[in-house]
N, CA and C atoms as an extended XYZ file, in Angstrom:
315
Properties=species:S:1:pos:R:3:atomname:S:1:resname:S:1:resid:I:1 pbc="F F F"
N        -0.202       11.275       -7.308 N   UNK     1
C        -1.125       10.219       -7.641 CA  UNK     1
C        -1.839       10.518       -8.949 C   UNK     1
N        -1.371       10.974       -9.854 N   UNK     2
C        -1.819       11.008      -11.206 CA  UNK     2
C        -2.078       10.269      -11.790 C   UNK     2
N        -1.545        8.729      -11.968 N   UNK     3
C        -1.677        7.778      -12.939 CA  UNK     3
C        -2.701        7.113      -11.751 C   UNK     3
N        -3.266        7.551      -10.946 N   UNK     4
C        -4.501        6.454       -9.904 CA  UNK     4
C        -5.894        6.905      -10.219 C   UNK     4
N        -5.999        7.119      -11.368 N   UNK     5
C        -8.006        7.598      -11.025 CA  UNK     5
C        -8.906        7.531       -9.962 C   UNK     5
N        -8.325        5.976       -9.773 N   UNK     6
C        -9.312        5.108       -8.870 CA  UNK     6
C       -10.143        5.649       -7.737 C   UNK     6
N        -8.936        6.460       -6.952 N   UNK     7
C        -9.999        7.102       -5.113 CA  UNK     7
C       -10.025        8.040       -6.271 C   UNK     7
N        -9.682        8.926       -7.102 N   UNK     8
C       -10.027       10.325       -7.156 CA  UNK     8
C       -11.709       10.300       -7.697 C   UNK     8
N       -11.833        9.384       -8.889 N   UNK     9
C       -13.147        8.822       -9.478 CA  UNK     9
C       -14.218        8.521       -8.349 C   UNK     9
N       -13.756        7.688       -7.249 N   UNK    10
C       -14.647        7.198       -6.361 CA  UNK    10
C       -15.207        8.584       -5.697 C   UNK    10
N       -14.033        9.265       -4.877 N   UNK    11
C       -15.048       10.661       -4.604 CA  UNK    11
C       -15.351       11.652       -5.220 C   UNK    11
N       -15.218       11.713       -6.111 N   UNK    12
C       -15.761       12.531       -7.312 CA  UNK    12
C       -17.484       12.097       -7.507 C   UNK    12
N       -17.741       10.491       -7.545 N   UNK    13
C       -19.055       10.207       -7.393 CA  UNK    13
C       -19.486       10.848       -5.972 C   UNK    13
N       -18.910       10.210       -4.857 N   UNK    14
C       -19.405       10.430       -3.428 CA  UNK    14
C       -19.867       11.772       -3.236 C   UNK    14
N       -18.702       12.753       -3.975 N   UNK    15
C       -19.277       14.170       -3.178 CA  UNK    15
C       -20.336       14.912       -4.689 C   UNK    15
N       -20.347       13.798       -5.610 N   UNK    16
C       -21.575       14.667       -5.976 CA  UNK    16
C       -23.242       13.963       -6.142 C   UNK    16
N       -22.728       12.729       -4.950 N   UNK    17
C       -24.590       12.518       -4.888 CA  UNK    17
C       -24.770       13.177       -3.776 C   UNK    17
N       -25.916       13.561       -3.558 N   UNK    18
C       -27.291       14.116       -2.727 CA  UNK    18
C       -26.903       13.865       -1.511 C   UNK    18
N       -26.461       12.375       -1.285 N   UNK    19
C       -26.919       11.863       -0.121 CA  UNK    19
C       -25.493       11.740        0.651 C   UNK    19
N       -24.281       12.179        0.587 N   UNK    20
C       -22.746       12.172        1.137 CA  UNK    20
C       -23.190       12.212        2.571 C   UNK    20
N       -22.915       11.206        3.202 N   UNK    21
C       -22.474       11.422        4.886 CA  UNK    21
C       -21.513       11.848        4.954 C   UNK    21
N       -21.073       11.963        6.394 N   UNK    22
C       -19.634       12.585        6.993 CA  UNK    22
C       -18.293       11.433        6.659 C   UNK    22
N       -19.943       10.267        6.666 N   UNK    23
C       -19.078        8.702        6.828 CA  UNK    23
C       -18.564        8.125        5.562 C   UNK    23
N       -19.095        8.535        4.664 N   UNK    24
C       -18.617        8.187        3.156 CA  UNK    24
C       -17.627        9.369        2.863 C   UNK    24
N       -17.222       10.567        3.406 N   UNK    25
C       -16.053       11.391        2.395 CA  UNK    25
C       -15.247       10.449        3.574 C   UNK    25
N       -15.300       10.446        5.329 N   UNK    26
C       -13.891        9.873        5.724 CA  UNK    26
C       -13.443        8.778        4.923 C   UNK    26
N       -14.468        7.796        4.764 N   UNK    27
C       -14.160        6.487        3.973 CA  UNK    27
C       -13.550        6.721        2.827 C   UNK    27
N       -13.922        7.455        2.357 N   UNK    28
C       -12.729        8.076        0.879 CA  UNK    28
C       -11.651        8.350        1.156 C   UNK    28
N       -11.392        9.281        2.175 N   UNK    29
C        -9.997        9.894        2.376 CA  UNK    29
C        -9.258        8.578        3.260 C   UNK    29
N       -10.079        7.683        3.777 N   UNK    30
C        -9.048        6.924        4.786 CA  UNK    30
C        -8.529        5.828        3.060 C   UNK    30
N        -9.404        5.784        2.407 N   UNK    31
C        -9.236        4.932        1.248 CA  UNK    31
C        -7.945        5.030        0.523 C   UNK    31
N        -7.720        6.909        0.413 N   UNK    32
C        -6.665        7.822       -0.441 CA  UNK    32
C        -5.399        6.969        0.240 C   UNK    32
N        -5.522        7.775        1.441 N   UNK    33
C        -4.790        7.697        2.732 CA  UNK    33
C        -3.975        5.793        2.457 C   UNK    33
N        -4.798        5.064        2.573 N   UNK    34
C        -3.996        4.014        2.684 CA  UNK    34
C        -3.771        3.736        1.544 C   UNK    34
N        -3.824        3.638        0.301 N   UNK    35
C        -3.253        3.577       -1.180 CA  UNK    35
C        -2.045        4.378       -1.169 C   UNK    35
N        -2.177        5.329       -0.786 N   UNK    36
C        -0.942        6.713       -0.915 CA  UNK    36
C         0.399        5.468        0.286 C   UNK    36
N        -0.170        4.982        0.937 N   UNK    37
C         1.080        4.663        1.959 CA  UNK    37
C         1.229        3.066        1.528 C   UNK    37
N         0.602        2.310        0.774 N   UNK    38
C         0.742        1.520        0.119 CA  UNK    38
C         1.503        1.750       -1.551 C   UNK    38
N         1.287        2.493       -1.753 N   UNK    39
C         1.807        2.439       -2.808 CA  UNK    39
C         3.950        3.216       -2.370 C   UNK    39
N         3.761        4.178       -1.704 N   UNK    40
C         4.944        4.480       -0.678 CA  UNK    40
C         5.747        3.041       -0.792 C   UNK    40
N         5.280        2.095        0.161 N   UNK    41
C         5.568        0.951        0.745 CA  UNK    41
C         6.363        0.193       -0.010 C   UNK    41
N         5.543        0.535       -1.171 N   UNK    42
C         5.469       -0.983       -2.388 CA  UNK    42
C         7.018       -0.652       -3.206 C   UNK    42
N         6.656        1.066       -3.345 N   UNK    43
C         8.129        1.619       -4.356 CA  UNK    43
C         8.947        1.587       -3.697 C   UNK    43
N         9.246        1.651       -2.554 N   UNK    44
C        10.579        1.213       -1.237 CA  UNK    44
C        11.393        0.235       -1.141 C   UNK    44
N        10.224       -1.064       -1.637 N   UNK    45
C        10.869       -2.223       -2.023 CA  UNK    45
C        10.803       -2.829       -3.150 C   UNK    45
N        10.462       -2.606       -4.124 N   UNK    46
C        10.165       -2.948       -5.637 CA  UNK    46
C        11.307       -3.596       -5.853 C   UNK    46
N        11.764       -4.726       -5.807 N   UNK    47
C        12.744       -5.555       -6.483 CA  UNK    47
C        13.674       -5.857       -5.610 C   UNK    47
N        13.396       -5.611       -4.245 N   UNK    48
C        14.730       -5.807       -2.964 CA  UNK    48
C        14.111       -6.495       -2.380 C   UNK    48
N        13.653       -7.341       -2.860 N   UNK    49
C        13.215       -8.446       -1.981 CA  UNK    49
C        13.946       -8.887       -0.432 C   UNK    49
N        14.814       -9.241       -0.737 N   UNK    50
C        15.775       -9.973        0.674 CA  UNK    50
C        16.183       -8.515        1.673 C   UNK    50
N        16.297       -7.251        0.949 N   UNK    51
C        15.847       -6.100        2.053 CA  UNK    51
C        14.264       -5.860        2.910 C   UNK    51
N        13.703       -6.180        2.097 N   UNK    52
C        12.211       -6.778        2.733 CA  UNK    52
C        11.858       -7.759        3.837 C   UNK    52
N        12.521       -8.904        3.339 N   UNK    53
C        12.558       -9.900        4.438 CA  UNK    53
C        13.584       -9.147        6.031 C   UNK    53
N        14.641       -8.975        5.298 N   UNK    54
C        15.557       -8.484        6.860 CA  UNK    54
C        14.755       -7.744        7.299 C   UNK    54
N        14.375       -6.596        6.907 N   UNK    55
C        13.928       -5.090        7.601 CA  UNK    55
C        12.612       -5.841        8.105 C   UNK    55
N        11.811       -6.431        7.769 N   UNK    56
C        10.307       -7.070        7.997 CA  UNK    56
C        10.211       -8.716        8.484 C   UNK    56
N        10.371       -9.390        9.478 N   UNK    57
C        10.432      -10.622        8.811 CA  UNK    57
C         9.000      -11.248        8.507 C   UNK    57
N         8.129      -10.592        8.807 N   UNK    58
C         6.950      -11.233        8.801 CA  UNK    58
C         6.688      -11.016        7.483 C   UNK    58
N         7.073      -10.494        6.458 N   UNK    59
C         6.904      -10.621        5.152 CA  UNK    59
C         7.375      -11.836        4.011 C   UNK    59
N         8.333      -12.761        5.255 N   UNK    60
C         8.592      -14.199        4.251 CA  UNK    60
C         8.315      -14.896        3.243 C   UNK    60
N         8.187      -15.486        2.473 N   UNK    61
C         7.345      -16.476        1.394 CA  UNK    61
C         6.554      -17.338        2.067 C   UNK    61
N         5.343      -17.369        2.295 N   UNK    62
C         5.160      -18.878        2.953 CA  UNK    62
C         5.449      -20.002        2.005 C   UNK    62
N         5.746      -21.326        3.180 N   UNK    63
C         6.470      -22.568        2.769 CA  UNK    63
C         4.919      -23.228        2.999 C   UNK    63
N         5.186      -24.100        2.365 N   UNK    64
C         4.335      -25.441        1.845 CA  UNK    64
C         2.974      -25.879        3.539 C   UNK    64
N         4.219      -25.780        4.319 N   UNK    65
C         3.673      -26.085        5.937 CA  UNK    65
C         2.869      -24.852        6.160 C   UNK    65
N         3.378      -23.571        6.296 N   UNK    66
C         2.254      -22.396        6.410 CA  UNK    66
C         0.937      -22.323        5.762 C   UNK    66
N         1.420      -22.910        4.343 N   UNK    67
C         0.056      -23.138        3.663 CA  UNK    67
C        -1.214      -23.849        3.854 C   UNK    67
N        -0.953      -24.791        4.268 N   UNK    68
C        -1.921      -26.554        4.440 CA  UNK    68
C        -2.352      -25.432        5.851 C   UNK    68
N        -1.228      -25.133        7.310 N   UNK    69
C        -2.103      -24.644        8.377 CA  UNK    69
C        -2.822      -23.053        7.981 C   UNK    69
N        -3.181      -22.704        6.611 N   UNK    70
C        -3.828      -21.507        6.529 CA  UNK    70
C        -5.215      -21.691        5.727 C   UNK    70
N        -5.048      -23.291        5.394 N   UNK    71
C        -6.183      -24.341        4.565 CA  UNK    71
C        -7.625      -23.272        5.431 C   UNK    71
N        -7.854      -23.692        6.355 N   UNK    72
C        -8.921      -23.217        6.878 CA  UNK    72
C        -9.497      -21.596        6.755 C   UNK    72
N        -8.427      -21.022        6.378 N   UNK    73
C        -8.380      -19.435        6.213 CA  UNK    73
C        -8.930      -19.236        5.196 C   UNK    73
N        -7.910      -19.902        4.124 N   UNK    74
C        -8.223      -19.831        2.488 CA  UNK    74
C       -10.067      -20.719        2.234 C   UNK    74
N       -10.564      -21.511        2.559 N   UNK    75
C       -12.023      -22.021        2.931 CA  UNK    75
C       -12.963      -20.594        3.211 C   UNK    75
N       -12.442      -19.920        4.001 N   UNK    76
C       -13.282      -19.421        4.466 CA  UNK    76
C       -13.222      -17.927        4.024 C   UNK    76
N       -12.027      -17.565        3.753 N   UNK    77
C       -11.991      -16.062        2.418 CA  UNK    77
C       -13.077      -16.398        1.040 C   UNK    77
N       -13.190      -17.870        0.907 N   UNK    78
C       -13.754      -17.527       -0.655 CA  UNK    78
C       -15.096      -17.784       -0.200 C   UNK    78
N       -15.895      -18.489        0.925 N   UNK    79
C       -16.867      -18.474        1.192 CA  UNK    79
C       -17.315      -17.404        1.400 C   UNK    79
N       -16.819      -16.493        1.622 N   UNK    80
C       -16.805      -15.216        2.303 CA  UNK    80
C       -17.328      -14.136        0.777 C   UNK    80
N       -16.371      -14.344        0.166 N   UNK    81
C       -16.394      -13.879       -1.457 CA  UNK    81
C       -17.642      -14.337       -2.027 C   UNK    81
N       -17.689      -16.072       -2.107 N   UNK    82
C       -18.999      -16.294       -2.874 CA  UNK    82
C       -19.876      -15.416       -2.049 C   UNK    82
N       -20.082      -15.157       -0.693 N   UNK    83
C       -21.604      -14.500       -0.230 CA  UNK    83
C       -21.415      -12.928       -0.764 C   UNK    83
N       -20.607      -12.592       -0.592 N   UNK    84
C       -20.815      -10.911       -0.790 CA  UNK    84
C       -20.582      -10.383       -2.325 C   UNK    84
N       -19.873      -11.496       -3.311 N   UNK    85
C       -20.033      -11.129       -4.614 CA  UNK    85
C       -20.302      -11.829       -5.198 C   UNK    85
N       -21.330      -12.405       -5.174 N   UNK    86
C       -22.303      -13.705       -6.112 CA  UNK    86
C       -22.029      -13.407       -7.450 C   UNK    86
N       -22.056      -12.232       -7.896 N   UNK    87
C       -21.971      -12.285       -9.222 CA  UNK    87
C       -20.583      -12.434      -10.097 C   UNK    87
N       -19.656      -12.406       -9.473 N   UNK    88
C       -18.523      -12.515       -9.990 CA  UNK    88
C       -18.053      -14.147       -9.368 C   UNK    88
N       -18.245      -14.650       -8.261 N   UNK    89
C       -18.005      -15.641       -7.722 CA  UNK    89
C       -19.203      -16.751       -8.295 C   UNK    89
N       -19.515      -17.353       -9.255 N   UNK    90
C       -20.307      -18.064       -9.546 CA  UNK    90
C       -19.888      -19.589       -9.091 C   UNK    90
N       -20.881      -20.440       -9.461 N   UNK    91
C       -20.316      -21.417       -9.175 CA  UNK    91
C       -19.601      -22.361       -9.643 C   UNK    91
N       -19.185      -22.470      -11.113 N   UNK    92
C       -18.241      -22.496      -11.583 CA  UNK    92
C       -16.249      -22.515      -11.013 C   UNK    92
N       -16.393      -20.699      -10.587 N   UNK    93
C       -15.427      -20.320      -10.204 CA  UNK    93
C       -15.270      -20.612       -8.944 C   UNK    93
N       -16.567      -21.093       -8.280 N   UNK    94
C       -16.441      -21.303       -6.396 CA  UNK    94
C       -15.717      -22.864       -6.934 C   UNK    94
N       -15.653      -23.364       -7.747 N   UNK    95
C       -15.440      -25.049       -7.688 CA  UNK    95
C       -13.934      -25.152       -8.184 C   UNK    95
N       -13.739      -23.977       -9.223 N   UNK    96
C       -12.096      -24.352       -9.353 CA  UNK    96
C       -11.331      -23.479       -8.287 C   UNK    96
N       -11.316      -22.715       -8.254 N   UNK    97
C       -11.099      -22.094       -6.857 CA  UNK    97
C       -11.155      -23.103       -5.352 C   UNK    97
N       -12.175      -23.835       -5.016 N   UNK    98
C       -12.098      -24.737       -3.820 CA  UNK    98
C       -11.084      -26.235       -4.344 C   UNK    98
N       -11.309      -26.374       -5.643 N   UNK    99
C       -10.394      -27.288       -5.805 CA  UNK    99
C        -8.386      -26.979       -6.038 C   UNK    99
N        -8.574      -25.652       -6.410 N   UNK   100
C        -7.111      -25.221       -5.643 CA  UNK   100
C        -6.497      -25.242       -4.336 C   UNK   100
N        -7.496      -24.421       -3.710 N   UNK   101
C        -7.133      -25.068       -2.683 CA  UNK   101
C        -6.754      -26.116       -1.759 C   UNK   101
N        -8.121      -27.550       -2.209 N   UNK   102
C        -7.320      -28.643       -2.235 CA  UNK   102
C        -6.095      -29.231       -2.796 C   UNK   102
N        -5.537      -28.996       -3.434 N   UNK   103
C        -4.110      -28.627       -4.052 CA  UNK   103
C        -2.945      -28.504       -3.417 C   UNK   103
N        -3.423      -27.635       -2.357 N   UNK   104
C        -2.360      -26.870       -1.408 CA  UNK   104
C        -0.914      -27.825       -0.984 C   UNK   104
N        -1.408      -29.069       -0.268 N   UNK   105
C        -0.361      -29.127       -0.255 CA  UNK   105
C         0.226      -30.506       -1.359 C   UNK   105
C-alpha cells in the first residue's frame, strides 16, 4: 500500500493526538483492513467485467426499472449528505443533484 497515504496519514494523526481511544486506532485498522480487501477485489477484476457478473451476480448493471424502484433510496442518500456535510452539499448542489434524480427514469 505505498501509493495510499490515505489510512496511513489518517493514523499517523490518530496515534499522535493526546486523546486516541482504543476506539479510534480499531477504526483505523478496520479502515486499512477494508481498503486493503477492496482494493484486492477491485485488481481481480479490473477490466473482466462479464467474469464479475458470472462469479457475482449481484454485481449487474442496474437497468432503467432498478433505478426508478431505488428513486426513494437515491432521495434519501443525499438528504442524508445535505445533513451531515452542509458544507460541501450546499444548496445549489442539493438542487442539481435532486433534479437528477428526477431524471432517472
Amino acid at each position: 500500500m505505498t501509493s495510499h497515504n490515505g489510512p496511513l496519514m489518517i493514523s499517523r494523526l490518530c496515534f499522535s493526538s493526546e486523546s486516541v481511544g482504543s476506539s479510534v486506532v480499531c477504526l483505523v485498522s478496520t479502515f486499512q483492513v477494508a481498503l486493503c480487501a477492496i482494493a484486492q477485489f477491485h485488481s481481480m477484476y479490473l477490466g473482466k467485467t462479464e467474469d464479475l457478473v458470472q462469479q457475482h451476480p449481484c454485481f449487474q448493471p442496474m437497468g432503467q426499472q432498478h433505478m426508478v424502484m431505488l428513486e426513494p433510496l437515491w432521495r434519501a442518500f443525499l438528504e442524508h449528505n445535505v445533513t451531515e456535510f452542509p458544507e460541501i452539499w450546499t444548496s445549489e448542489r442539493r438542487q442539481i443533484a435532486s433534479l437528477l434524480v428526477d431524471q432517472i427514469p
